[in-house]
VEXLUMLO-117791 format. One record per residue: x, y, z of N, C-alpha, C in turn; residue in one letter. Coordinates in steps of 0.001 Angstrom, whole numbers, padded with zeros to 6 digits, always signed. Example, Ala and Ser with C-alpha at 12.3 -4.5 7.8 and 13.67 -1.06 7.14 Angstrom:
2
+013190-005690+007800+012300-004500+007800+013200-003300+007800A +012850-002250+007080+013670-001060+007140+012900+000030+007870S 
***
This chain:
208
+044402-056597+064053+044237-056326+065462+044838-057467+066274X +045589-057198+067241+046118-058328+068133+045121-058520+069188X +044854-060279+069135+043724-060543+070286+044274-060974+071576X +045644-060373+071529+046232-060629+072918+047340-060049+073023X +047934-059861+073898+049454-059363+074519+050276-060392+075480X +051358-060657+074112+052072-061800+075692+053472-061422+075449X +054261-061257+076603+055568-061012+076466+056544-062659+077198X +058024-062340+076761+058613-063000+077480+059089-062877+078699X +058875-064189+079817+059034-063733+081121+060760-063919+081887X +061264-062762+082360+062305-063166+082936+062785-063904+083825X +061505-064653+084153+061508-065303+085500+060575-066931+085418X +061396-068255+085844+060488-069100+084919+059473-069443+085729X +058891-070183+085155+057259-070385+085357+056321-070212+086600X +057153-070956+088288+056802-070773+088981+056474-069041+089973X +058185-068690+089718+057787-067337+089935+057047-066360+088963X +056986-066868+088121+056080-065629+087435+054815-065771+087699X +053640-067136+088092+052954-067198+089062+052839-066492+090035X +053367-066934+090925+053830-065701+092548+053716-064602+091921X +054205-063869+091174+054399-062358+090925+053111-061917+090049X +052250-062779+089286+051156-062280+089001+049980-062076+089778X +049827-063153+091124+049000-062710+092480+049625-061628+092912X +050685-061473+093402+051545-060249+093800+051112-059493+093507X +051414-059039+092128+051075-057837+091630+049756-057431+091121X +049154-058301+091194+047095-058142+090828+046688-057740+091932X +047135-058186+093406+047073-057326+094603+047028-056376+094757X +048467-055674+094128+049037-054398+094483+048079-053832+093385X +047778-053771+092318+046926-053241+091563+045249-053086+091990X +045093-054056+092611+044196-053711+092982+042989-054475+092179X +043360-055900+091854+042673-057069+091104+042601-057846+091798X +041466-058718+091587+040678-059830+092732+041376-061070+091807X +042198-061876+092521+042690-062983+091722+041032-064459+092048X +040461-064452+091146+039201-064835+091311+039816-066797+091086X +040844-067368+090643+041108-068487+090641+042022-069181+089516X +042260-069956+089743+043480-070490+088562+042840-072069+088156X +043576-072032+087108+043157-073364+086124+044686-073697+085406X +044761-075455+086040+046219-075540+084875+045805-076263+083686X +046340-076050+082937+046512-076136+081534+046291-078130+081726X +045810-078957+080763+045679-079992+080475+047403-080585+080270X +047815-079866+079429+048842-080080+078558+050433-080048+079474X +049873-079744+081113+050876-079561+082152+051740-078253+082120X +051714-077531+080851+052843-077035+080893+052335-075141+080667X +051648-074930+081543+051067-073514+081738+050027-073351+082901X +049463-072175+083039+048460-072072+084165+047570-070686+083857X +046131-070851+084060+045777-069537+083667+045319-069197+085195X +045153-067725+085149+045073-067343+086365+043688-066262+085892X +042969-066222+087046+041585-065546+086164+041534-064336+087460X +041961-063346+086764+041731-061895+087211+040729-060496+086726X +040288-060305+087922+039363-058927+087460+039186-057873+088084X +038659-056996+087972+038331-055764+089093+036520-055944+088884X +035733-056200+090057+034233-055898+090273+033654-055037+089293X +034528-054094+089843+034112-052605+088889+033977-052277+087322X +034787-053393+086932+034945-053741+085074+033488-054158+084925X +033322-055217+085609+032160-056046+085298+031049-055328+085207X +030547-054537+086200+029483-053461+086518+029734-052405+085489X +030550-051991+085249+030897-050978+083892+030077-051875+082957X +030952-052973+082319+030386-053299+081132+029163-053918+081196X +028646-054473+082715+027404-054571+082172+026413-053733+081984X +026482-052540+082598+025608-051465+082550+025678-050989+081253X +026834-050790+080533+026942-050085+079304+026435-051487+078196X +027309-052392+078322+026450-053549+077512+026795-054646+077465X +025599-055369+078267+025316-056427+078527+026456-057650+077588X +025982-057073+076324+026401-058359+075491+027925-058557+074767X +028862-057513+075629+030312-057595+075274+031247-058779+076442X +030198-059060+077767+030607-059736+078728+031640-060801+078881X +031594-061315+077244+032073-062958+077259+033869-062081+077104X +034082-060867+076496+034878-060464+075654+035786-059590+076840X +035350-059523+078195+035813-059424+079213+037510-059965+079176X +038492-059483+079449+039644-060254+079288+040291-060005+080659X +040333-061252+081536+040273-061714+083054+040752-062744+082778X +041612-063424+081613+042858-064104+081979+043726-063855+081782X +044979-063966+083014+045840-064510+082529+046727-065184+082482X +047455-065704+081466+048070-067238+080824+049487-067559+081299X +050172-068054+081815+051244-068035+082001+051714-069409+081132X +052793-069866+080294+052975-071113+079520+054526-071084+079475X +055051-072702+079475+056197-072700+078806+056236-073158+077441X +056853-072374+076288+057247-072743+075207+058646-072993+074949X +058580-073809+075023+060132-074888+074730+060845-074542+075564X +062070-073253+075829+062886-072846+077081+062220-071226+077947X +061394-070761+076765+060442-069481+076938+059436-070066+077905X +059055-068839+079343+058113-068810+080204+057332-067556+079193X +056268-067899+078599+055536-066723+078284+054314-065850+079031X +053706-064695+079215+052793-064260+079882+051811-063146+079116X +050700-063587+079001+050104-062691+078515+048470-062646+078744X +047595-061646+077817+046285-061587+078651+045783-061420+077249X +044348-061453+076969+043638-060754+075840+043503-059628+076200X +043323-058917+074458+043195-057744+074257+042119-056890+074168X +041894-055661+075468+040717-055118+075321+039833-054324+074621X +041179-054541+073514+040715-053312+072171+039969-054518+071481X +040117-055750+071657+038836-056338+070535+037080-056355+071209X +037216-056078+072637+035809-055703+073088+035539-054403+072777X +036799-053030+072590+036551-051823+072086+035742-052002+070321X +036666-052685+070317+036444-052445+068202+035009-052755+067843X +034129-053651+069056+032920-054149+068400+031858-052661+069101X +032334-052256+069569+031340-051127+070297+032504-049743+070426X +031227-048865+069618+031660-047489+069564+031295-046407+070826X +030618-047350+071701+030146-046497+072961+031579-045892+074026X +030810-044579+074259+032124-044129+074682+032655-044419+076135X +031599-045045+076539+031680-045296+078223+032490-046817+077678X +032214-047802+076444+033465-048749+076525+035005-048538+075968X +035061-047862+075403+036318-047294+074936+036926-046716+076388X +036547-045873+077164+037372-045523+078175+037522-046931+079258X +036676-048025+079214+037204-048876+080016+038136-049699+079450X +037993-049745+078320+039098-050524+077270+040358-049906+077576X +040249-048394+077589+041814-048149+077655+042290-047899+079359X +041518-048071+080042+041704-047918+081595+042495-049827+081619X +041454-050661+081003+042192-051865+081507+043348-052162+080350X +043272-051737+079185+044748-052009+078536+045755-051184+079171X +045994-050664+080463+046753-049682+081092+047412-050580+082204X +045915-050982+083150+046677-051973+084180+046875-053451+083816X +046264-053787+082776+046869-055440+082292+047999-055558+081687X +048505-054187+080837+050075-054522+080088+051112-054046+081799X +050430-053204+082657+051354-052792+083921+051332-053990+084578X +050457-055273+084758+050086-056534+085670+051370-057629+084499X +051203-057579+083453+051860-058021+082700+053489-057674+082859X +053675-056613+082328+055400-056281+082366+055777-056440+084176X +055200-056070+085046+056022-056109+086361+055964-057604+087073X +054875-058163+086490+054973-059535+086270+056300-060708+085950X +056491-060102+085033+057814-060750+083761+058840-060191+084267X +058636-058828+084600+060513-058126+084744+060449-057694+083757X +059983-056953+083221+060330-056518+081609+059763-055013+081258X +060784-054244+080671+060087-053141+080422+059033-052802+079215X +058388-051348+079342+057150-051715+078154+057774-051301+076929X +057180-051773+076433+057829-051870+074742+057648-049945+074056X +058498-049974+073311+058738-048576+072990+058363-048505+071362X +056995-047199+071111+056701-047544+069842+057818-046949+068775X +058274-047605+067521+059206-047392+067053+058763-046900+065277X +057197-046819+065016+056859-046073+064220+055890-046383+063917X +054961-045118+063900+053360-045114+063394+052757-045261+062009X +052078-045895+061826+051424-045632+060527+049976-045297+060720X +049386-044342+060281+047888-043661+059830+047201-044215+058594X +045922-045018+058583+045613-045707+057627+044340-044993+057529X +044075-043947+056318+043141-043250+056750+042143-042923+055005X +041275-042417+054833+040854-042188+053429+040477-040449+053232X +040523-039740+052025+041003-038481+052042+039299-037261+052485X +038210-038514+052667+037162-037622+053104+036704-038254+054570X +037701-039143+055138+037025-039256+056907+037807-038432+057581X +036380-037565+058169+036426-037050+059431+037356-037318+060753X +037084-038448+060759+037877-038708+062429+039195-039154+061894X +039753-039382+060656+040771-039584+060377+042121-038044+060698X +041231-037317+059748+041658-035819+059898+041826-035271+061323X +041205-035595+061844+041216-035154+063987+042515-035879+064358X +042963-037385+063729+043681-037893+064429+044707-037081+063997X +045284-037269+062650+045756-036268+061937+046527-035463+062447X +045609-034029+062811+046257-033365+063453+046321-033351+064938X +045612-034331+065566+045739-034721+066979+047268-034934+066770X +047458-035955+066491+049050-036345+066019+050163-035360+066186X +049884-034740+064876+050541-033522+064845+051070-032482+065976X +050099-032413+066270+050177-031233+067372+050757-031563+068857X +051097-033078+069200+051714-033688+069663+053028-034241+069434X +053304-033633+068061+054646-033457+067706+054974-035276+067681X +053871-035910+067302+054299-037563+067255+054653-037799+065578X +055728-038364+065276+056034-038243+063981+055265-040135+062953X +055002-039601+062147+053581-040512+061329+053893-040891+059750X +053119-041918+059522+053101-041791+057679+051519-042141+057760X +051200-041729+057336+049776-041597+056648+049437-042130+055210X +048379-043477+055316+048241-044109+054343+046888-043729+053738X +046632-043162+052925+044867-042923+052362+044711-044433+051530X +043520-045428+052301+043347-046625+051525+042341-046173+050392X +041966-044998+050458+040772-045189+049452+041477-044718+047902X +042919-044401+048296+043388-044653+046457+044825-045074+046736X +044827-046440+047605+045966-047478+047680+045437-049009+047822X +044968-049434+046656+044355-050922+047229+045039-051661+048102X +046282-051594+047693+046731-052393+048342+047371-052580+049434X +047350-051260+049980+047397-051020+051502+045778-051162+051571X +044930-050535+051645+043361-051327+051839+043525-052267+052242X +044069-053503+051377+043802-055182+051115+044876-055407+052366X +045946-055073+052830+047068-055485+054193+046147-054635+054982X +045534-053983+054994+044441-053358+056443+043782-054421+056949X +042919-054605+055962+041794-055951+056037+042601-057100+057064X +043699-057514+055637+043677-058877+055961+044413-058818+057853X +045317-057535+058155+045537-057599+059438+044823-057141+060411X +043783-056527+060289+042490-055790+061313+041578-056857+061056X +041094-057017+059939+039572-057414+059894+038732-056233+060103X +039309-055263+059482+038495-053926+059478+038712-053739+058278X +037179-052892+057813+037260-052061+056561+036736-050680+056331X +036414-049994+058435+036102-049109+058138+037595-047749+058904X +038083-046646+058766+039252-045966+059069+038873-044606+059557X +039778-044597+060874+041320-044946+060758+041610-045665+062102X +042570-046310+061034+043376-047538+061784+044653-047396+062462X +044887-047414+063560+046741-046578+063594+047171-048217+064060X +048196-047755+062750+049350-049299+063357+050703-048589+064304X +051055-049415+065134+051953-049184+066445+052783-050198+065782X +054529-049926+065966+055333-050953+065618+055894-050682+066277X +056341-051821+067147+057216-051335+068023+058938-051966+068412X +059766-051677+068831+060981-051919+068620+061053-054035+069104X +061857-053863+067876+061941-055096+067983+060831-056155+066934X +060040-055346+066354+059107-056163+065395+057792-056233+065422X +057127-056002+066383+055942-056457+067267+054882-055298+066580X +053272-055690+066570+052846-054349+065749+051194-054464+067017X +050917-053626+066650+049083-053479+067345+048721-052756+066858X +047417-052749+066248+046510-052225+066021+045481-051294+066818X +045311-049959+066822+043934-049485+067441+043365-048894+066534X +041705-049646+067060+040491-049289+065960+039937-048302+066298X +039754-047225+065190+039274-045870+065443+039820-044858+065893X +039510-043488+066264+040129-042349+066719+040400-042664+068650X +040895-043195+068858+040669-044035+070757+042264-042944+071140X +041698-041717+071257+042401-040363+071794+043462-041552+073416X +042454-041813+074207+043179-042501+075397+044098-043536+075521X +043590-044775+074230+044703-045281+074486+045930-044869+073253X +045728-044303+072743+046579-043599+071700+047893-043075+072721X +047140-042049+073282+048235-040995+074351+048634-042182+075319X +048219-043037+075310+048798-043930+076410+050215-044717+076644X +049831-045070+074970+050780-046069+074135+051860-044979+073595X +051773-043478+073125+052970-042927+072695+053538-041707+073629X +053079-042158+075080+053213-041052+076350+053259-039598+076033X +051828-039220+075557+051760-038082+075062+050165-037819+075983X +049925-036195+075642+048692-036030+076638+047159-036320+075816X +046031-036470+076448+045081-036846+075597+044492-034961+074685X 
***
């Protein structure tokens, strides 16, 4: 599972600042304050919507810390990088369905706060894998969810491939399925835990 999303910014450090108030505006995010980095050479910027907060605390209290309301702007060596944590690791610990739809509501406007941020377009998935075992249920839904969306797949059953099992693990930290890996052009991979219909259709612009 990736515990964050950071792309490269087309624009160096200072303006990509400017353009992350900018555009947390236009989105419709409270830029709640910034912090620079010790190390001089980055700035985090701490963004949220009210309304996240009140979601998750009503639904549960104790995912709060896992809130992801920064974000990072850094230079690495000639790279301005930008990125935020990922709201699928507050999804993955809770199966409630009122957090899964906020998970994929804010992995929607943080990768949109992100790319128009940078200048950069969103990354295009360049092939799925289904990591699934031959008696789960919600594996089979995705399955033919998939299918019937005409999204083209390979389908891994871990429960008689150890060793796809054992590369699940060691890259999720999951051992329960299904797992869909996203690869996307250029190298880059993400993980979503469970059958998550919303951000699924989100990520391969298909309908839920």
């Amino acid at each position: 599972m990736n515990l964050a999303y950071f792309r490269k910014s087309s624009f160096d450090q200072k303006k990509t600042v400017e353009n992350v108030k900018s555009v947390a505006h236009n989105l419709g995010l409270t830029v709640i304050g910034t912090t620079e980095l010790s190390s001089g050479n980055g700035i985090i910027i701490h963004v949220c919507k009210p309304e996240w907060m009140g979601n998750l605390i009503a639904s549960d209290l104790n995912l709060i810390g896992l809130l992801p309301c920064a974000v990072a702007i850094m230079t690495r060596k000639d790279d301005v990088m930008i990125g935020v944590g990922s709201p699928s690791v507050m999804a993955s610990i809770s199966q409630n369905p009122a957090i899964l739809q906020l998970a994929s509501q804010m992995e929607k406007q943080l990768k949109e706060l992100i790319h128009k941020s940078a200048g950069v377009e969103v990354l295009k998935p360049s092939k799925i894998t289904l990591y699934s075992t031959t008696t789960c249920p919600y594996c089979k839904m995705e399955a033919a969810w998939l299918s019937q969306r005409k999204v083209s797949y390979k389908e891994i059953h871990v429960d008689s491939d150890q060793k796809a099992a054992e590369d699940m693990v060691n890259k999720t930290g999951q051992m329960g399925v299904p797992v869909t890996a996203i690869q996307y052009e250029g190298g880059e991979e993400e993980y979503i835990i469970g059958f998550d219909k919303p951000q699924l259709a989100q990520i391969l612009g298909v309908t839920q």
